[in-house]
Structures are given as structure tokens and as C-alpha cells.
VMD Tcl script that draws the C-alpha trace (Angstrom):
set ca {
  {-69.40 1.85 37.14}
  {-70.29 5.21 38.90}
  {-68.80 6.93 36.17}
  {-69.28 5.93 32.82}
  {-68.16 9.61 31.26}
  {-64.86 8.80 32.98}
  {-64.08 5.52 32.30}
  {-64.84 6.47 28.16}
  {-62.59 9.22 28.69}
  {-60.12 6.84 30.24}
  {-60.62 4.16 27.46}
  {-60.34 6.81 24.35}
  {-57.04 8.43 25.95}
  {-55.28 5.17 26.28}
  {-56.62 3.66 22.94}
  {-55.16 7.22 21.39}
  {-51.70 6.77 23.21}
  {-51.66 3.49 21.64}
  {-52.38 4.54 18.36}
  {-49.89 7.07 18.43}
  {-47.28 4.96 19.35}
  {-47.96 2.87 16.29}
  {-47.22 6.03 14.09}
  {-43.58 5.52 14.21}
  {-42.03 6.31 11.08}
  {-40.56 3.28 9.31}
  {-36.60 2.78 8.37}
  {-35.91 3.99 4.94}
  {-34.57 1.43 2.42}
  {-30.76 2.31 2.03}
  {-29.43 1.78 -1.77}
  {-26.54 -0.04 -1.37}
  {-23.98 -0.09 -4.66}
  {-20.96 -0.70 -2.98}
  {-19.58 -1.67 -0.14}
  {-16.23 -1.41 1.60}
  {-15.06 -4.59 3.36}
  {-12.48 -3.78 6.36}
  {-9.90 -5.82 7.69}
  {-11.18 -8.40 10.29}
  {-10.69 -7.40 14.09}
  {-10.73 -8.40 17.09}
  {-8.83 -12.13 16.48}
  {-7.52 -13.11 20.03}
  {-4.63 -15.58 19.40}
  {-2.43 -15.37 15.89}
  {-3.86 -18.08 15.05}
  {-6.88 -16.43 14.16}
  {-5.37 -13.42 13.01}
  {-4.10 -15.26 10.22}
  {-7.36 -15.99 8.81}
  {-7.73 -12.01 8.23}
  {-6.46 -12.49 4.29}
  {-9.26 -15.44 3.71}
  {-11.68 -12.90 5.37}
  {-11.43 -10.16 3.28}
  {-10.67 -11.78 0.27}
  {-13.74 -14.37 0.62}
  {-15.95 -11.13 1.53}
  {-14.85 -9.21 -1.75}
  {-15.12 -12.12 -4.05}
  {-19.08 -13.27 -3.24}
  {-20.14 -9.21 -2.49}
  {-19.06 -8.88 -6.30}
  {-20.40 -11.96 -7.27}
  {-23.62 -10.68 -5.94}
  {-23.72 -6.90 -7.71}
  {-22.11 -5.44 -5.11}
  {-19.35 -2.76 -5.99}
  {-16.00 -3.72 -3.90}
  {-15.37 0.09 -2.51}
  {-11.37 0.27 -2.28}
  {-12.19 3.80 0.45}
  {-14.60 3.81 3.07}
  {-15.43 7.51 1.83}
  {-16.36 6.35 -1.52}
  {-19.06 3.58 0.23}
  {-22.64 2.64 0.75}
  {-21.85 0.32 3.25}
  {-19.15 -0.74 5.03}
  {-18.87 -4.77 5.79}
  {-17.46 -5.05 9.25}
  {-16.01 -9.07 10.37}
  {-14.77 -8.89 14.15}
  {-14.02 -11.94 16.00}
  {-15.84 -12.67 19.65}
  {-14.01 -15.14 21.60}
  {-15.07 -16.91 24.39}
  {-12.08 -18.18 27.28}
  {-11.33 -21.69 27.54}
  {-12.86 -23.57 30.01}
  {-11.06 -25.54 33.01}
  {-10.01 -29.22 31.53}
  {-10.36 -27.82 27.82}
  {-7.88 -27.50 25.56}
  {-8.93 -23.96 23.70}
  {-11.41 -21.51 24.07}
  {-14.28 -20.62 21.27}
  {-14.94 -18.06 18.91}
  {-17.15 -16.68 17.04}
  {-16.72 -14.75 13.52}
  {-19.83 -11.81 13.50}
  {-20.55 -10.47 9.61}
  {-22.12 -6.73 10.37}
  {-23.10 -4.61 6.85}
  {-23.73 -1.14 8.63}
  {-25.14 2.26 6.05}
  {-23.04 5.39 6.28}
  {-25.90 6.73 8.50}
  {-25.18 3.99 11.18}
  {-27.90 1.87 10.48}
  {-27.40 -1.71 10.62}
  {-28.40 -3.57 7.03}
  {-27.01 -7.19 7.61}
  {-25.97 -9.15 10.49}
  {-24.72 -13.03 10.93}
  {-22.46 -14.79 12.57}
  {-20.07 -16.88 9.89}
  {-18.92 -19.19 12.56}
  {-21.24 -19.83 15.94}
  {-18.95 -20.73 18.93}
  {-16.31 -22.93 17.24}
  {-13.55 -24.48 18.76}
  {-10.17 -22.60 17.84}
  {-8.06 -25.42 16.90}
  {-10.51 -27.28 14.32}
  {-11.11 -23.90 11.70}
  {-9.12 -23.94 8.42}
  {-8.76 -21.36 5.80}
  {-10.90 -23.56 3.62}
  {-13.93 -23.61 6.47}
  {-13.89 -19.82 7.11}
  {-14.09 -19.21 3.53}
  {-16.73 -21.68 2.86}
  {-18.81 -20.37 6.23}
  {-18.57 -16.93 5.10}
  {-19.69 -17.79 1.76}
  {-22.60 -19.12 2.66}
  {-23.89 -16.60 4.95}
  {-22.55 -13.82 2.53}
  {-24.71 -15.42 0.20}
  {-28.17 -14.85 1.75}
  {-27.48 -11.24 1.80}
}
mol new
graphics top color blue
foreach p $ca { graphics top sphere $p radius 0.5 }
foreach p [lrange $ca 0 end-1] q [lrange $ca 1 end] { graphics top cylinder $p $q radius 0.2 }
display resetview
């Protein structure tokens, strides 16, 4: 090199870039008490949209079992426990599409604490009440 003064210069400036992109601040732990479970959304057939009761109720029952306080207003919430269906269409020569059940526990600042999905592309016509409360029990439960 011609110019070592340079190149050190060069060196130091991106080593201090990098360094300073390091200094991000880290999230802050939220204290969750209680949490506010909604109503499920998003179900695309009634089929699914029947489930909604074994949702919730499922949701409330291991967050309490857990420590969690069940929040009956979102206004009176740490967190609010949202469970939206994703569905994907059925496919030519198949009887029903698949779906997928997403668990999301977002903060009141937006931030999200907890996310899983209770049921990974199942088909439609083989879930029971029984299943989705027993899928959202266990993934509930790691929380």
C-alpha cells in the first residue's frame, strides 16, 4: 500500500461504524399480569368459525392456569392474546383447503411478546373441538 495513513483511517472508520451499530438499545422486558384474550378472526368457512368458543375459552383457562390475570377489557390489559385464522385455498383434485390457527401475545406498546402457530397447515375437515383445544394447550403452555 501507497498509503498506509489512509487505509488505517479507512480501517478505524469502518470498525467504528460497526461498533456503533452494535449499540442498539435492547427491548425492555414488558411485565405482563394480565392479558385480554379476543375473539378469534379471520375463520374462512363456518366451519371454522365455530371453533371461536373452544378458542377463547381454551386460551382463558391455561393463561390462568399459568398466573396470568384473564383481563375481561382490553383497557384494563398488559397484553392482549390475538388467535386469527390463515387459510390457504384448496388445491385442484382436493377436497378442502388448509388452515392455519396463529397465537400472537402483543404489549400495549405494540411489541410482539409471543408468537405460534396452534395448528400448522391442517386440513379443514379433520380438526375437532377436542384437537384445537388440545393444540392450543400445548403451545399456550410454553409461554
Amino acid at each position: 500500500m501507497h498509503r498506509p495513513r489512509q487505509a488505517i483511517l479507512s480501517f478505524l472508520g469502518c470498525l467504528l461504524l460497526g461498533i456503533c451499530g452494535c449499540s442498539v438499545n435492547a427491548p425492555e422486558a414488558a411485565l405482563v399480569r394480565s392479558i385480554y384474550v379476543e375473539e378469534s378472526s379471520g375463520a374462512p368457512t363456518p366451519d371454522l368459525a365455530q371453533y371461536a368458543d373452544i378458542i377463547h375459552d381454551t386460551s382463558v383457562r391455561v393463561l390462568t392456569d399459568r398466573g396470568y390475570v384473564a383481563a375481561m377489557e382490553p383497557a384494563h390489559a398488559d397484553a392482549i392474546l390475538h388467535a386469527g385464522w390463515i387459510a390457504r385455498p384448496a388445491i385442484a383434485g382436493t377436497p378442502q383447503g388448509r388452515v392455519t390457527l396463529r397465537l400472537t401475545l402483543v404489549s400495549r406498546s405494540g411489541a410482539v411478546l409471543f408468537a405460534a402457530d396452534a395448528l400448522a397447515d391442517m386440513p379443514v375437515g379433520f380438526l375437532s373441538k377436542e384437537q384445537i383445544a388440545e393444540l392450543i394447550r400445548t403451545k399456550l403452555g410454553s409461554l
